[in-house]
C-alpha positions as a printed NumPy array, in Angstrom:
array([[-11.599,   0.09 , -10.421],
       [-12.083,   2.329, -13.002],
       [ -9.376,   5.126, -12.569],
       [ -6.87 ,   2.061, -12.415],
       [ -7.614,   1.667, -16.483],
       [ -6.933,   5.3  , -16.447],
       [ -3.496,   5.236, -15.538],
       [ -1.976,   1.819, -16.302],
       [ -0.071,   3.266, -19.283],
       [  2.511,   3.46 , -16.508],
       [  3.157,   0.292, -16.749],
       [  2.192,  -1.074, -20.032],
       [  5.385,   1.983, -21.186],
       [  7.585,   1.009, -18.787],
       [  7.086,  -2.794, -19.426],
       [  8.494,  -2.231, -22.723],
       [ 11.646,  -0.732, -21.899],
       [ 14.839,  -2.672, -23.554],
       [ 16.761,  -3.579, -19.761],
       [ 13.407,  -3.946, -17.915],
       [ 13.549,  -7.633, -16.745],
       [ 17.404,  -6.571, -15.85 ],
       [ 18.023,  -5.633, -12.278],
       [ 20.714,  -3.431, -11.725],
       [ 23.083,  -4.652,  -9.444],
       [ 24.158,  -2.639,  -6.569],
       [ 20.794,  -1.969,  -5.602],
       [ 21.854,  -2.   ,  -1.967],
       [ 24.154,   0.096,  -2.008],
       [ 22.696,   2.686,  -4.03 ],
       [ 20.046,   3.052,  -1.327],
       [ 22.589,   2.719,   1.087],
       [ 23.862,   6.051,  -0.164],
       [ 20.926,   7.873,   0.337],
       [ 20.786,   7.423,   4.049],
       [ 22.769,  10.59 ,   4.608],
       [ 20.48 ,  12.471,   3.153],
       [ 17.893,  11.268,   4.506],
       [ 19.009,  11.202,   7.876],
       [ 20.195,  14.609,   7.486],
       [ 17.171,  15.991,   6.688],
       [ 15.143,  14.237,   9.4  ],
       [ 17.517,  15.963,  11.72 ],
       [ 16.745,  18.987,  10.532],
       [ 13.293,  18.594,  10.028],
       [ 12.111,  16.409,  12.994],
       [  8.553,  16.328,  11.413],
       [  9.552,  13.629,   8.475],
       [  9.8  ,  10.833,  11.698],
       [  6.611,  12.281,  12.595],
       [  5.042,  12.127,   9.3  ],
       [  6.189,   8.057,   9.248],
       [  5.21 ,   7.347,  12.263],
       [  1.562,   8.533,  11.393],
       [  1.663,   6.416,   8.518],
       [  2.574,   3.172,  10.295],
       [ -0.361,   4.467,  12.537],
       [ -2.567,   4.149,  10.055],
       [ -1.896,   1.039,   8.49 ],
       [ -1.871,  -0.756,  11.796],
       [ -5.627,   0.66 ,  12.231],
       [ -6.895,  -0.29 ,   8.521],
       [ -5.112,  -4.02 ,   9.254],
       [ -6.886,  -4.379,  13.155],
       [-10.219,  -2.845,  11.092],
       [ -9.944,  -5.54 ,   8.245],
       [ -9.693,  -8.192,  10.617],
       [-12.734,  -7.739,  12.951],
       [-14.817,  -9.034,   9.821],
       [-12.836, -12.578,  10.042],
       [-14.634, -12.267,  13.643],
       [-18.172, -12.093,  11.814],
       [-17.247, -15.574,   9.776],
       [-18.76 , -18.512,  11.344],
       [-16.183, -21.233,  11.983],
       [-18.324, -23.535,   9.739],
       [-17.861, -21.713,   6.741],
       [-14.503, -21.674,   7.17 ],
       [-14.441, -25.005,   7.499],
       [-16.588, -25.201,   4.029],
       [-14.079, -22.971,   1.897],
       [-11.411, -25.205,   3.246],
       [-13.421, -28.246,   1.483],
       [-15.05 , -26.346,  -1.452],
       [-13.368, -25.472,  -4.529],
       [-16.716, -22.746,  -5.008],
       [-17.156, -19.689,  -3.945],
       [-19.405, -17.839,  -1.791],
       [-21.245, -14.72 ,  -1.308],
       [-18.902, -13.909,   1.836],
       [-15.832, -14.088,  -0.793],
       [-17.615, -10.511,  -1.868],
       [-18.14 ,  -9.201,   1.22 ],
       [-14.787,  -9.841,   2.151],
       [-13.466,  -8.52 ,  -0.419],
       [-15.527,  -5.238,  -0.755],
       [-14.416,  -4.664,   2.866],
       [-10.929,  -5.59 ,   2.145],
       [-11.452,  -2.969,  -0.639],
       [-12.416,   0.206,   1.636],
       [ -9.638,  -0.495,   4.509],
       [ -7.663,  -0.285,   2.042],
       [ -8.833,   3.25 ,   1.012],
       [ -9.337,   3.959,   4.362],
       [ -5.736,   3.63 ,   5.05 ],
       [ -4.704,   4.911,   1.951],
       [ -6.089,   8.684,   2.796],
       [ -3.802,   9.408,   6.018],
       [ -0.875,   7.487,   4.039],
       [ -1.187,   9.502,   0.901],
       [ -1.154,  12.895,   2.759],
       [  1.332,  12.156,   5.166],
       [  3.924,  10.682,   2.043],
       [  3.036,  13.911,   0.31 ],
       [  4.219,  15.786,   3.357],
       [  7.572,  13.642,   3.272],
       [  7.993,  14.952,   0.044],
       [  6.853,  18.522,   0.871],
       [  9.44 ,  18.576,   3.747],
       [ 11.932,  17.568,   0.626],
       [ 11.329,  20.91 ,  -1.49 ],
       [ 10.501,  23.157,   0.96 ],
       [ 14.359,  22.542,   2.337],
       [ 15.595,  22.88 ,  -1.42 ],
       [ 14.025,  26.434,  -1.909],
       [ 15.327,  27.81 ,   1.803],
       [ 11.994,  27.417,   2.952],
       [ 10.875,  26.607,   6.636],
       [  9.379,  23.003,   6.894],
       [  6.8  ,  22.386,   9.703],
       [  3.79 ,  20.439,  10.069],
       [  1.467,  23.033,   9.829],
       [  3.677,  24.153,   6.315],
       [  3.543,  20.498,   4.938],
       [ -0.414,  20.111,   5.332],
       [ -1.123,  23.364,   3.581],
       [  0.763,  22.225,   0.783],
       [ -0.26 ,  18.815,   0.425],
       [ -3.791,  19.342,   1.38 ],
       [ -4.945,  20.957,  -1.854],
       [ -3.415,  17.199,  -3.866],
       [ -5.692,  15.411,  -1.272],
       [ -7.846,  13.558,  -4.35 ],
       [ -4.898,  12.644,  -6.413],
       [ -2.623,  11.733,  -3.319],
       [ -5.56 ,   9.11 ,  -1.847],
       [ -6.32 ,   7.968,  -5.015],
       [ -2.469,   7.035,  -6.104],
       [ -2.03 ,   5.794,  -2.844],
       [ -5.263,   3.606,  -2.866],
       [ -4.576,   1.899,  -6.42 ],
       [ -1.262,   1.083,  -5.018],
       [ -2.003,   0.069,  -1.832],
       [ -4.351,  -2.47 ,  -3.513],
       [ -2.213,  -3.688,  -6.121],
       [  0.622,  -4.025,  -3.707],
       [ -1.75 ,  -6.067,  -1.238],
       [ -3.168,  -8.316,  -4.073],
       [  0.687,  -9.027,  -5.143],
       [  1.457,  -9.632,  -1.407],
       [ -1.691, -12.586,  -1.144],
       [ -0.686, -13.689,  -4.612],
       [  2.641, -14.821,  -2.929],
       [  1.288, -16.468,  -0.418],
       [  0.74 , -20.936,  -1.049],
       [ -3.119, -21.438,  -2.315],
       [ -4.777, -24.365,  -2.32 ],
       [ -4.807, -26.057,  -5.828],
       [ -2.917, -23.449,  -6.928],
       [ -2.731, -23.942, -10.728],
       [ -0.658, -21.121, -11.841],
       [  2.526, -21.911, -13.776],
       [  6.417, -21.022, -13.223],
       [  5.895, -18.681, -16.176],
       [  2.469, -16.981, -15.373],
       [  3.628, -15.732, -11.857],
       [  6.85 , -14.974, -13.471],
       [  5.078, -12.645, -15.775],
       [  3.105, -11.377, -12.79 ],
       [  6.032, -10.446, -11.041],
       [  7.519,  -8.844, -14.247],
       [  4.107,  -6.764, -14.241],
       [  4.099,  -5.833, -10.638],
       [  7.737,  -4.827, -10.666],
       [  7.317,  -2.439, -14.041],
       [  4.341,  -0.911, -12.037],
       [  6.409,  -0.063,  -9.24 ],
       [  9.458,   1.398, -10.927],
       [  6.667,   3.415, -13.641],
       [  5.162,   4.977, -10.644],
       [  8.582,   5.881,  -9.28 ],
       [  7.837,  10.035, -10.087],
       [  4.142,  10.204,  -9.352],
       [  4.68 ,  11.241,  -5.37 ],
       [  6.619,  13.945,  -6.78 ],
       [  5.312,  14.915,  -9.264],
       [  1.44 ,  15.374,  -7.146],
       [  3.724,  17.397,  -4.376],
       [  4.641,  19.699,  -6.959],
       [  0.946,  20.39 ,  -8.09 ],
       [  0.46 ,  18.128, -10.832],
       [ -3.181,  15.929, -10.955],
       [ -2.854,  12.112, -11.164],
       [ -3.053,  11.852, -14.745],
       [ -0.128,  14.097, -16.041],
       [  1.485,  13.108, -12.771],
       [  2.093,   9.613, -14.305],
       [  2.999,  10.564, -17.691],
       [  5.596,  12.841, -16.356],
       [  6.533,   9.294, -13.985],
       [  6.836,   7.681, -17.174],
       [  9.267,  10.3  , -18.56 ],
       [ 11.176,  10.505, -14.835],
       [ 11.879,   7.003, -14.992],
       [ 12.833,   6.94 , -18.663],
       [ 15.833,   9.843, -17.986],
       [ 16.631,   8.131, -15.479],
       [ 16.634,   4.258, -15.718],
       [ 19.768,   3.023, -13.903],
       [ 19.343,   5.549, -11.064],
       [ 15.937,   4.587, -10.377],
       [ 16.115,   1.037, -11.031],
       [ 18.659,   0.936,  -8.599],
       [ 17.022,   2.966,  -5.823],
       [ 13.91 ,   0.76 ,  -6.115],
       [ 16.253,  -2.542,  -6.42 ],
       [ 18.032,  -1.543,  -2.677],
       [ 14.195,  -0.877,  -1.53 ],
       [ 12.785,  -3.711,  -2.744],
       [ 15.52 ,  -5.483,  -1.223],
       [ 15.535,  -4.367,   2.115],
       [ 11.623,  -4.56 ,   2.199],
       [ 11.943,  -8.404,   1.551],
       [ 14.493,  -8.745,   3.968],
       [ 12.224,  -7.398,   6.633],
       [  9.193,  -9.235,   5.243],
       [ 11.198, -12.432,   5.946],
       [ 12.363, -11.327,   9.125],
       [  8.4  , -11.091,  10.167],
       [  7.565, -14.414,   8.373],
       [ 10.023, -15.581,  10.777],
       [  8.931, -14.135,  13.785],
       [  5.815, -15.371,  13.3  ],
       [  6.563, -18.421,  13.198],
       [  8.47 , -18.214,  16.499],
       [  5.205, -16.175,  17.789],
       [  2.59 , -18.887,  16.964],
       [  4.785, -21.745,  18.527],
       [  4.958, -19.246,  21.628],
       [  1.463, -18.686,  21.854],
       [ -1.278, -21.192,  21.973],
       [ -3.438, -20.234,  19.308],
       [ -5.099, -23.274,  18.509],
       [ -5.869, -24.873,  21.611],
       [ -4.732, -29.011,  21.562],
       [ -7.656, -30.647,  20.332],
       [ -9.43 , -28.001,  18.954],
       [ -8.931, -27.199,  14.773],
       [ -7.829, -24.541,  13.351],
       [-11.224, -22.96 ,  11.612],
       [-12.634, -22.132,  14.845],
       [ -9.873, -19.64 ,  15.479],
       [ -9.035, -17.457,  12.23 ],
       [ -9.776, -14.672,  13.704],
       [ -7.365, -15.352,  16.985],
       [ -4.555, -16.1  ,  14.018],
       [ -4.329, -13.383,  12.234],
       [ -5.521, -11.17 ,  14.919],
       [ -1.833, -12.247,  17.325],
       [ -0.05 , -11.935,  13.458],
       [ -0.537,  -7.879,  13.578],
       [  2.393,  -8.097,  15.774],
       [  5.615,  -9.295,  13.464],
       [  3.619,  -7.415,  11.059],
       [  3.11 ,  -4.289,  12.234],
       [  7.127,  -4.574,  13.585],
       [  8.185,  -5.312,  10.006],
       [  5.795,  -2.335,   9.205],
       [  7.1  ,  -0.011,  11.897],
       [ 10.987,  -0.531,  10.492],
       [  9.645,  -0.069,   6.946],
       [  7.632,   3.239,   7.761],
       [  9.807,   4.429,  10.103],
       [ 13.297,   4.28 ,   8.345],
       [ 13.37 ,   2.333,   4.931],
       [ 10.122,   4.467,   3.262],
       [ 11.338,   8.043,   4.483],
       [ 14.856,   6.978,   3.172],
       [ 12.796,   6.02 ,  -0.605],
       [ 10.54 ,   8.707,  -0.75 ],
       [ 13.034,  11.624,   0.038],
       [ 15.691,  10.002,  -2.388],
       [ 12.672,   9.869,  -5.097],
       [ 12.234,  13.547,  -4.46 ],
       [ 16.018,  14.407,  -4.438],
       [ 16.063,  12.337,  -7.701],
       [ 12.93 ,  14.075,  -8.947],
       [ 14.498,  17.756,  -8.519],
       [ 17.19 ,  16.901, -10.455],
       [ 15.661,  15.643, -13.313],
       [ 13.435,  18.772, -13.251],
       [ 16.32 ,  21.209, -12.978],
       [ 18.292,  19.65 , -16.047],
       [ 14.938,  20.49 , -17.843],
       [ 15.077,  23.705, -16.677],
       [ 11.669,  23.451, -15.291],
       [ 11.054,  25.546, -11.431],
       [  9.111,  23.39 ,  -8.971],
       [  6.233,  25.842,  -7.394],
       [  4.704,  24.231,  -5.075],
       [  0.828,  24.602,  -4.499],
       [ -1.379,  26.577,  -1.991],
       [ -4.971,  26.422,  -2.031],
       [ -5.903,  23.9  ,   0.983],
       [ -9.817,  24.747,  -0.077],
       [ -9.574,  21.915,  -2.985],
       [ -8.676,  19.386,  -0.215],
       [-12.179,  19.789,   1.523],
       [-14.334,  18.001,  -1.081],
       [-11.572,  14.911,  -0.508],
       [-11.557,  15.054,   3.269],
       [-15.459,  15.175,   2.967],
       [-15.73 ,  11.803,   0.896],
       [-13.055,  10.361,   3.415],
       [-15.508,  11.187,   6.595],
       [-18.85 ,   9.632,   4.438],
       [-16.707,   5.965,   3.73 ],
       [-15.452,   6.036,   7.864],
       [-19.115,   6.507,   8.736],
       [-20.394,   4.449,   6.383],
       [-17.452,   1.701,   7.806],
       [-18.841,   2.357,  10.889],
       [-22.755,   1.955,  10.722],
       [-21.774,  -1.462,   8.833],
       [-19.366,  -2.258,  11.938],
       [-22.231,  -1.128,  14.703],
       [-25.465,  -2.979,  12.476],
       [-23.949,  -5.499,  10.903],
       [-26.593,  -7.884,  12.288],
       [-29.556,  -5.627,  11.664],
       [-28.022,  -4.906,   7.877],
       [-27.501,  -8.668,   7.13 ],
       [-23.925,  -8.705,   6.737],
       [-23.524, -11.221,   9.164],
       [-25.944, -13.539,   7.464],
       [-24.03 , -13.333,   4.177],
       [-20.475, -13.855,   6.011],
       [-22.922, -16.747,   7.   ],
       [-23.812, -18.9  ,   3.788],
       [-21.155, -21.771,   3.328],
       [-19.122, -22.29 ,   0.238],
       [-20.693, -23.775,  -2.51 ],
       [-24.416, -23.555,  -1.075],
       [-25.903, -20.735,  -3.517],
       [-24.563, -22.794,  -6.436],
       [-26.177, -26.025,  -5.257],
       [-29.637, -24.458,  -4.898],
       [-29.565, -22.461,  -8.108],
       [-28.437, -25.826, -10.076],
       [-31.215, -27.521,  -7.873],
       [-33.446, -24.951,  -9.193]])
């Protein structure tokens, strides 16, 4: 992903920060203290719930997309990558797939977070927030909003699967440490790029003024995204549990039958704790973030004596919504011809196979 290389200066700065492997305490409470805000605003402008609940929309779509293509796997090749330690062409199919619904999501998720933030300095300046006000000023960020959103969607998916127990799993105490040190000083760099985009800056000088944001204001931040982090694990439990309690509910796996020949039933019944956990994080925990960012943001510019004007020229946005129409479409002819374009034959070949033939060769 080559506009990732672009901007990972956010974190290779931020990384290097004297305090960064120590979290503040208090985190909690620090978020805790932005609720009143938050809710305060959402009172006022009714449109911020409407905004999240969009957004948990749209995520629950690209997750219910993703998983139709476990439906294309054959239950024999699951049963292969269960005994092979190869790989297989389907391993790239799945994971160019995984890829776009990622993106796919990403677009509605970036523009509706922009218009969270939107609502944010519209209320500063006296302005009236609506809808209609919030698209018209996020619109024209469309391309650096999706793509923000889309390089950390996918980071914060691949961290979410590197979590998760593997199979001869190799890596050491320290490597996922350092992972986890890396994943966190990516999410605290990127703290002022939301922000930053709302207030008509591109992607590029939208992280280097991030990295500056989050310098000025360490502790703040660090705190802010502790509570967050916090209270997003806390949920994410809460649905690991639930799960749990769902799959011993449900017969998912027949008695008698194994498990390969039902992937797709698994993680299909699993949208529900996660889409719940998804609903609470969308719904009240991300508005609460995202405005305090903003609040946080604003103050930092106004000690530097820089005025936020806020962008309006919703014509740049149509090359963006253009590109998002061609990679649904394109989703959808591979969804509707799969057969006839052969996907289904690669999600077909066992694990392992090519490399036997071309060694046979």
């Amino acid at each position: 992903m080559g506009i990732l290389n672009t901007i990972d200066f956010i974190r290779d700065e931020i990384k290097e920060l004297p305090d960064i492997d120590k979290k503040p305490s208090g985190g909690i409470g620090s978020f805790s203290s932005r609720f009143g805000y938050a809710i305060s605003l959402g009172l006022k402008e009714k449109e911020i719930f409407f905004f999240g609940l969009l957004q948990w929309t749209s995520i629950g779509i690209g997750y219910l997309l993703w998983v139709q293509m476990l439906d294309w796997i054959p239950e024999e090749v699951w049963r292969s990558a269960a005994e092979s330690d190869e790989g297989s062409i389907a391993d790239w199919v799945l994971f160019a797939w995984s890829f776009v619904c990622v993106g796919v999501a990403a677009f509605p998720v970036g523009i509706l977070t922009g218009c969270m933030g939107a609502t944010h300095f519209l209320h500063k300046q006296g302005r009236e927030s609506t809808v209609a006000t919030c698209l018209k000023l996020v619109l024209p960020q469309s391309w650096s909003l999706w793509s923000f959103h889309w390089i950390d969607g996918w980071i914060t998916v691949n961290q979410i699967l590197e979590r998760l127990p593997k199979k001869n799993d190799r890596t050491t105490p320290a490597e996922r440490a350092l992972n986890e040190a890396l994943y966190y000083a990516w999410k605290l760099g990127i703290s002022g790029v939301l922000p930053s985009i709302v207030t008509g800056n591109n992607l590029i000088k939208s992280g280097k003024n991030s990295v500056v944001f989050v310098k000025d204001n360490f502790i703040e931040v660090a705190k802010l995204r502790a509570g967050y982090s916090a209270l997003c694990w806390i949920v994410g439990i809460g649905a690991y549990v639930g799960a749990i309690f769902l799959f011993m509910a449900v017969d998912i796996v027949p008695e008698g039958d194994e498990v390969y020949g039902h992937i797709y039933t698994f993680y299909f019944w699993a949208a529900v704790p996660i889409l719940i956990a998804v609903a609470i994080i969308m719904l009240f925990l991300r508005p609460i973030y995202v405005l305090a960012l903003c609040d946080l943001y604003s103050d930092h510019l106004d000690r530097k004596g820089s005025e936020v004007t806020l962008p309006e020229n919703p014509s740049k946005s149509i090359s963006a919504i253009v590109a998002f129409g061609c990679i649904c479409l394109i989703m959808a002819v591979v969804f509707i011809y799969r057969n006839e374009l052969g996907v289904v034959d690669m999600l077909s070949t066992p694990y392992g196979s090519e490399y036997k033939s071309s060694d046979e060769q």
